[in-house]
C-alpha positions as CSV (number, residue, x, y, z in Angstrom):
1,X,18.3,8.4,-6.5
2,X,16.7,6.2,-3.4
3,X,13.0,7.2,-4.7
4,X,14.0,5.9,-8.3
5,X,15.5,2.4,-6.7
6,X,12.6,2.2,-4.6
7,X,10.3,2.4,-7.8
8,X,12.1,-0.1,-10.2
9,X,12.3,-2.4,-6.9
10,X,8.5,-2.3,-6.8
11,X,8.2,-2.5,-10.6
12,X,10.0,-5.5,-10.5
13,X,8.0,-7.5,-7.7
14,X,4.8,-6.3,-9.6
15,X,6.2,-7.9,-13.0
16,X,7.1,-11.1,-11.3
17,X,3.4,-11.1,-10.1
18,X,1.9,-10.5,-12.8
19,X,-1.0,-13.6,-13.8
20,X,-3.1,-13.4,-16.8
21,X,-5.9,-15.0,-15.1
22,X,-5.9,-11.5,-12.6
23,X,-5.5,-9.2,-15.5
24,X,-8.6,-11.1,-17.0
25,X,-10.8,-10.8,-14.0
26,X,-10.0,-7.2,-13.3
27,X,-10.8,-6.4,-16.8
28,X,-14.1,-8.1,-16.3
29,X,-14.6,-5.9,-13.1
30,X,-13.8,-2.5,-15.4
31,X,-16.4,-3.7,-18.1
32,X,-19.1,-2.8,-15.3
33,X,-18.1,1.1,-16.2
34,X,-17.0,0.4,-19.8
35,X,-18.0,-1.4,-22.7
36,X,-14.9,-1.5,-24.3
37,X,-13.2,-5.1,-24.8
38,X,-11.9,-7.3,-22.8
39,X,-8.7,-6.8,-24.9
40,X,-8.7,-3.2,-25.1
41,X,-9.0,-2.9,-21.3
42,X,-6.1,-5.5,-20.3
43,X,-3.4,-3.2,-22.8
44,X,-4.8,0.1,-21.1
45,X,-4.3,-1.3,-18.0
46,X,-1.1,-2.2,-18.7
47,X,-0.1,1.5,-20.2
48,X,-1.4,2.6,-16.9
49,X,0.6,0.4,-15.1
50,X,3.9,2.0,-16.5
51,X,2.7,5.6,-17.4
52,X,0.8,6.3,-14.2
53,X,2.6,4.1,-12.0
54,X,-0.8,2.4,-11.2
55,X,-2.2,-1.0,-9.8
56,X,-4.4,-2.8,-11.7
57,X,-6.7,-2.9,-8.7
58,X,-6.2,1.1,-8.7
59,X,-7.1,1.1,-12.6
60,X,-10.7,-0.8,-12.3
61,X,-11.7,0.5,-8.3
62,X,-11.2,4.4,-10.0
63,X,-12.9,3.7,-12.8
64,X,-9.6,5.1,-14.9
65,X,-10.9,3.8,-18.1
66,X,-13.6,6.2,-18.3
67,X,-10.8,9.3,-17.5
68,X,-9.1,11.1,-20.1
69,X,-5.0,11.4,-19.8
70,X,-5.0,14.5,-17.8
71,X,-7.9,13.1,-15.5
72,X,-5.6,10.3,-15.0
73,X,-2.6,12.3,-13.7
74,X,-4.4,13.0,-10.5
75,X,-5.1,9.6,-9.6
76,X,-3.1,8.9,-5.9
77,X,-2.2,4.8,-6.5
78,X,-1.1,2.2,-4.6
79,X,2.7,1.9,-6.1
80,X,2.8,5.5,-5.3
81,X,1.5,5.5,-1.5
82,X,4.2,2.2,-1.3
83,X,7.0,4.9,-1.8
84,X,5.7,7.1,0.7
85,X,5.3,4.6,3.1
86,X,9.2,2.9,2.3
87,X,10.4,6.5,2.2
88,X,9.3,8.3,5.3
89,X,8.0,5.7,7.9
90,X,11.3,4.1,9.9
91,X,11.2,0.7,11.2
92,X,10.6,1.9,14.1
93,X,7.8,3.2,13.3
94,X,6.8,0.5,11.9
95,X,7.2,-2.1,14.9
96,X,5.3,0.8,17.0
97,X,2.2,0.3,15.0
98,X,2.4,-3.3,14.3
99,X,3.4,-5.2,17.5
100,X,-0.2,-4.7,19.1
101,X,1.6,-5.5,22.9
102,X,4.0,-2.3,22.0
103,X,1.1,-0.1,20.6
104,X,-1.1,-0.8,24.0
105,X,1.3,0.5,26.0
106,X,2.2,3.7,23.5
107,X,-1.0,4.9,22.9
108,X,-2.7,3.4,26.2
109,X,-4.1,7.2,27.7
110,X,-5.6,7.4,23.9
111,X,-6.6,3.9,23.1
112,X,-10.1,4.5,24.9
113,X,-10.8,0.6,25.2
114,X,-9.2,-1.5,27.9
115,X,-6.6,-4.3,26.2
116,X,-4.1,-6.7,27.7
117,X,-1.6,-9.0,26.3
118,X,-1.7,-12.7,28.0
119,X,1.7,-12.5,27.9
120,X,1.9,-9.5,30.8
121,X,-0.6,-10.7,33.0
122,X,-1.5,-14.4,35.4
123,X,-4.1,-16.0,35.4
124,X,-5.9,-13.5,38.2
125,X,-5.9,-10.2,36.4
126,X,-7.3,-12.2,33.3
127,X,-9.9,-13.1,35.3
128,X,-10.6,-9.9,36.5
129,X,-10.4,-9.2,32.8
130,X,-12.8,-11.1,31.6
131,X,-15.0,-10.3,34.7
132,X,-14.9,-6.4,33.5
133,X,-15.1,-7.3,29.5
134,X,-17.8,-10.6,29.1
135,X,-17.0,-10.2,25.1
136,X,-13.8,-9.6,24.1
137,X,-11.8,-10.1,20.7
138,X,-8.6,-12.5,20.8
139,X,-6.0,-11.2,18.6
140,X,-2.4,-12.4,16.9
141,X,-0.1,-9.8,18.2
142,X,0.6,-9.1,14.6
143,X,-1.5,-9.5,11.9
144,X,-3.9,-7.0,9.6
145,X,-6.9,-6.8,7.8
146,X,-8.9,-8.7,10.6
147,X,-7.4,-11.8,9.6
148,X,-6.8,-14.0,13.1
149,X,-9.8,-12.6,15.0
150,X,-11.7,-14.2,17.3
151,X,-14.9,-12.9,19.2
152,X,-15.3,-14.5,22.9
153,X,-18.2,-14.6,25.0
154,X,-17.4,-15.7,28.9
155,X,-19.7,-16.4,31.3
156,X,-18.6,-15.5,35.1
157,X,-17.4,-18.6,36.0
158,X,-15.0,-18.9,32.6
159,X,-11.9,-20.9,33.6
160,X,-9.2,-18.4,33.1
161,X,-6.4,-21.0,32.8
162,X,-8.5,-22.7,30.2
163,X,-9.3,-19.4,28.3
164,X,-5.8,-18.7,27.8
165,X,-4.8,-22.4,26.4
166,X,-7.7,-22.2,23.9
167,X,-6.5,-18.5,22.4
168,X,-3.2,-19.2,23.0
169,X,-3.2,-22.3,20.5
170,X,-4.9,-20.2,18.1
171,X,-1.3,-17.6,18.0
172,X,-3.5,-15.5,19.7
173,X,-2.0,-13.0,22.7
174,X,-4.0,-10.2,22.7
175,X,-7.5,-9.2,24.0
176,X,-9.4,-6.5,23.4
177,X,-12.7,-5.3,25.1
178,X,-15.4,-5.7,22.5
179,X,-15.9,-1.9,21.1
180,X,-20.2,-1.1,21.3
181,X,-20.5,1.1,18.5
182,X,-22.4,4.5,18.3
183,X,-26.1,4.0,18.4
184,X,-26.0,6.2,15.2
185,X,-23.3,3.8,13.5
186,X,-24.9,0.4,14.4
187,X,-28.0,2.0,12.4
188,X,-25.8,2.3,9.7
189,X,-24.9,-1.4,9.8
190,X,-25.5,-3.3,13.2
191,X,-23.0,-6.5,12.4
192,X,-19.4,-5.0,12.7
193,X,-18.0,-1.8,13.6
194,X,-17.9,1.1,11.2
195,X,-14.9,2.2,11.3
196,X,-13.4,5.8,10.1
197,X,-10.0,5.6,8.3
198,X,-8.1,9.1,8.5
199,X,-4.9,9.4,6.7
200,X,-2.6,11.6,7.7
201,X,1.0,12.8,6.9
202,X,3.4,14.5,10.1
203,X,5.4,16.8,8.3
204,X,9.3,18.4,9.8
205,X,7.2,21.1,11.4
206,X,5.0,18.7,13.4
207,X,1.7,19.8,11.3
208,X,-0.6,16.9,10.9
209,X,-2.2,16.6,7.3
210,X,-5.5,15.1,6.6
211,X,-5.2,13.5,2.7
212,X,-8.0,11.2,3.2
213,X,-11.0,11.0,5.8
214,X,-13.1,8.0,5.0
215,X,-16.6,5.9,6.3
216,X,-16.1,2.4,6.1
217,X,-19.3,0.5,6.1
218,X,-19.6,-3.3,6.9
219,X,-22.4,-5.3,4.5
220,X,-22.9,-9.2,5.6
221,X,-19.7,-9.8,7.8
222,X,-18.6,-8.4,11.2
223,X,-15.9,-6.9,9.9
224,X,-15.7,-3.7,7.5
225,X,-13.0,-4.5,5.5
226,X,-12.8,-3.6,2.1
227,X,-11.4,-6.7,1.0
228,X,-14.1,-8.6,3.0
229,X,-17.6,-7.2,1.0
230,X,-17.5,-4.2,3.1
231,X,-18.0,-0.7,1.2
232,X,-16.6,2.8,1.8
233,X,-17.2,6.8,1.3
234,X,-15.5,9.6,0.9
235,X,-16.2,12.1,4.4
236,X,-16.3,16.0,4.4
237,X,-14.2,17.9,6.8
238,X,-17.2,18.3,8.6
239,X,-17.8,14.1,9.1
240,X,-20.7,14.2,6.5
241,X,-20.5,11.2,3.9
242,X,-20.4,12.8,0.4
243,X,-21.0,9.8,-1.9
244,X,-22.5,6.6,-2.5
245,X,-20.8,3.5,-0.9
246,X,-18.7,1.2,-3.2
247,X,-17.2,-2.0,-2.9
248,X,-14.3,-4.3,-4.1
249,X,-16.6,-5.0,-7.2
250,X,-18.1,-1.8,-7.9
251,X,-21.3,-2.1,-6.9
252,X,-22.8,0.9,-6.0
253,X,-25.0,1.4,-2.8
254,X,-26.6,4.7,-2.0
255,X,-28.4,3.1,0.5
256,X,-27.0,0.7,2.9
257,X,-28.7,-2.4,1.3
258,X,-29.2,-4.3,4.6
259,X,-30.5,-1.4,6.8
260,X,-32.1,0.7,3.8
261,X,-29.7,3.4,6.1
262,X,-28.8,6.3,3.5
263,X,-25.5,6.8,2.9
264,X,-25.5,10.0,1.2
265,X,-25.5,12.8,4.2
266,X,-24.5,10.1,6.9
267,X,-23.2,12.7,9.6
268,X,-20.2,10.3,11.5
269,X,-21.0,11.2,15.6
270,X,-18.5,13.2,17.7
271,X,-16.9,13.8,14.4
272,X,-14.7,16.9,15.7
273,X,-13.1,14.4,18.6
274,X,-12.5,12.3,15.8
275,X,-10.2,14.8,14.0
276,X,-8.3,16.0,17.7
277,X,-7.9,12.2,18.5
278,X,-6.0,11.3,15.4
279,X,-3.7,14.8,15.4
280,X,-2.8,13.8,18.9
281,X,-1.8,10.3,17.4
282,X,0.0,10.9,14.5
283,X,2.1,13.5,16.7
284,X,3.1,10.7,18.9
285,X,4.5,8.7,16.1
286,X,6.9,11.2,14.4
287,X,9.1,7.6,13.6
288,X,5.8,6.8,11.2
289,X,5.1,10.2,9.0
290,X,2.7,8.5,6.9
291,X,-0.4,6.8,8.6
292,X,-4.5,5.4,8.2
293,X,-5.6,5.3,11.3
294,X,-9.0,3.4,12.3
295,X,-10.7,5.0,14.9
296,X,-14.7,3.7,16.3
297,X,-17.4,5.6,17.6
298,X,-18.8,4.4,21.0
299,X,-21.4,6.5,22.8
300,X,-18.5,7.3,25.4
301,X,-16.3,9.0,22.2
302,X,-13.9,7.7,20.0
303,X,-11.6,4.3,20.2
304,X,-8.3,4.1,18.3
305,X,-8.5,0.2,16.5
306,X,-5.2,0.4,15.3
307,X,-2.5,2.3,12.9
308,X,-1.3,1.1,9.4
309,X,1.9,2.6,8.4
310,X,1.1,1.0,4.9
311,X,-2.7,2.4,4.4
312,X,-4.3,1.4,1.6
313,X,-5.2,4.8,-1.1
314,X,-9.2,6.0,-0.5
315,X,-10.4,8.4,-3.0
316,X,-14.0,9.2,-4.8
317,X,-14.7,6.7,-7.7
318,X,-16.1,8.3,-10.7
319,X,-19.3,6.1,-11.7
320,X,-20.6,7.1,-7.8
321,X,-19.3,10.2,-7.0
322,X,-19.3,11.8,-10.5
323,X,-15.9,13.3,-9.4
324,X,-13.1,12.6,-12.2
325,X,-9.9,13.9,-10.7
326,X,-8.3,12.2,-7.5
327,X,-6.2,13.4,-4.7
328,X,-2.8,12.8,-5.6
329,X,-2.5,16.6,-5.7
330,X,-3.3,16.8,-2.1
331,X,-0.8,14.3,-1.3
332,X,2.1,15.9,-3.0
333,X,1.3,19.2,-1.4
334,X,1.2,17.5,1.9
335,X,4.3,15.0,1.2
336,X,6.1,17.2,-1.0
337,X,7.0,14.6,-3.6
């Protein structure tokens, strides 16, 4: 009964939502796969929408259009990994992975990168701080996607008192020592941090469940967000990428088109301390089931960025990968729904 409630509830936030200008435009983005109609595409979308309990974003990034009806069955989707999240991961869980000041202190013997909150420290030990950590990344103590980031270079004789009432201003209470990335990452894509997204599911008898492991590749910002022109691949259990990268607008990239980096075969460093990292992780947050975690490479081993108890849904995408089913059925076998 609560899993039914939870999906009209999210039907009906979608329906209020709904713009035709956005239905338009990801029609448009679809028509890069499929010359069907603008019209055509918008009502298949929309059948989609109620029949797979799928986003439109979901229907145009996984090329659905060009899938037959049982193709489209396997498709994991955004309304879908929604449930999970509202049905498994607590509040409490929640607050552990969103306040940043709370997760620093949780996860600090796992973290691998020094961070402090302004807020816990005087003006001394951020000195000492910034002595140690010359760049460092000012933070909101909650926010997501990258949004209200700031990176800091301090000489030696930065004005501590002064630092803190410049981030401060900003909403900003956290600092983080700026993560140098794998050698063998920065060739990928020197301007941000490649990050790896692995998301797993903690099941009653404290098994830890890989349903996704992806490469995400920043291209002309210092960030590798999705949402922010970065692009992503699918890994291998092995840390090798499988696919072409993709972004928001399909474009396909099997090189990385900055670096001329292939993506194809891209073996992710330490990828094995990747994979013991994250089980050791999602064990500590039984509270939070259902997790992506972003974890860096540094030459010294993996760095834990952060946890999302809401992860967004990774999977191959058909024009790049040639792979036409998705991996709903390794979620259900994981979650059990």
């Amino acid at each position: 009964m609560r899993r039914i409630r939870v999906r009209l509830q999210y039907l009906l936030r979608r329906a209020r939502k709904i713009r035709p200008g956005n239905l338009v435009e990801f029609a448009r983005t679809v028509q890069r796969v499929s010359k069907a109609p603008v019209p055509v595409i918008i009502v298949d979308m929309l059948w989609c929408s109620l029949r797979y309990d799928m986003a439109f974003r979901d229907y145009a990034v996984w090329d659905i259009r060009l899938l037959n009806a049982r193709e489209r069955k396997t498709w994991m989707t955004h309304p879908k990994s929604f449930r999970i999240t509202k049905m498994y991961n607590t509040p409490e869980g929640r607050s552990k992975l969103e306040d940043k000041r709370r997760f620093s202190r949780e996860y600090a013997d796992l973290l691998g990168r020094e961070t402090i909150d302004l807020r816990d420290v005087d003006d001394t030990e951020l000195a000492a701080f910034l002595a140690r950590h010359p760049r460092v990344l000012a933070k909101p103590n909650e926010g997501h996607g990258g949004g209200g980031i700031d990176l800091h270079e301090v000489g030696s004789d930065v004005d501590a008192s002064a630092f803190r009432a410049d981030v401060t201003a900003k909403g900003q209470t956290v600092l983080d020592e700026f993560i140098v990335q794998h050698p063998e990452m920065s060739a990928m894509y020197p301007d941000a941090v490649n990050t790896i997204r692995l998301i797993t599911f903690l099941d009653g008898e404290d098994r830890v469940h890989l349903l996704a492991s992806v490469l995400r590749i920043g291209n002309g910002d210092v960030i590798d967000n999705f949402a922010s022109g970065g692009m992503f691949t699918m890994l291998d259990d092995d840390g090798v990428a499988l696919y072409p990268g993709v972004d928001k607008n399909s474009n396909v990239y099997r090189e990385h088109p900055v670096t001329g980096t292939p993506i194809v075969g891209f073996q992710v460093p330490q990828y094995d301390r990747v994979l013991d990292l994250v089980a050791s992780l999602a064990r500590r947050t039984p509270e939070a089931p259902y997790v992506g975690w972003d974890i860096a490479i540094t030459a010294n081993g993996p760095v834990v960025i952060e946890g999302n108890h809401n992860s967004s849904v990774f999977q191959p995408k058909p024009s790049a990968s040639g792979v036409r089913t998705g991996l709903l059925p390794v979620y259900q076998a994981a979650v059990g729904f």
